[in-house]
C-alpha positions, 0 to 999 in steps of 0.5 A: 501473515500480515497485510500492510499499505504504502502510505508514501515514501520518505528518503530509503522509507516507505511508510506502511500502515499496518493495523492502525500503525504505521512502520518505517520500512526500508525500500530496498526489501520491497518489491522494486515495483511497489508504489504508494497506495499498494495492499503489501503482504508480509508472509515468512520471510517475504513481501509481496504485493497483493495486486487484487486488493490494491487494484480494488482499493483504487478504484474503490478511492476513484468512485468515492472522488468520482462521487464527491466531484459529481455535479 
């Protein structure tokens, strides 16, 4: 199994980090409700989101905004 992140969209690709490298990734095999900034996770012959860890990572990326615009 392996875990990957959306970075953005380009044309049909979503460009996905997966450890340390990105990959080129045809939108048409993600979850239609996939969005830049999701945690994805490839097992078998699926891909799936991981809804804990991308809600995890956003509000983790909130806070660290929410700290450095802090008056």
């Amino acid at each position: 199994m392996r875990k990957g992140i959306i970075d953005r969209f380009e044309g049909v690709y979503a460009v996905v980090e997966i450890e340390g490298q990105t990959e080129d990734i045809l939108k048409s095999i993600l979850p239609k409700e996939a969005k830049s900034g999701d945690t994805l996770i490839f097992k078998d012959n699926e891909i799936l989101i991981d809804k804990n860890d991308s809600k995890k990572r956003k509000e983790d990326i909130q806070q660290l905004m929410d700290d450095l615009f802090e008056d």
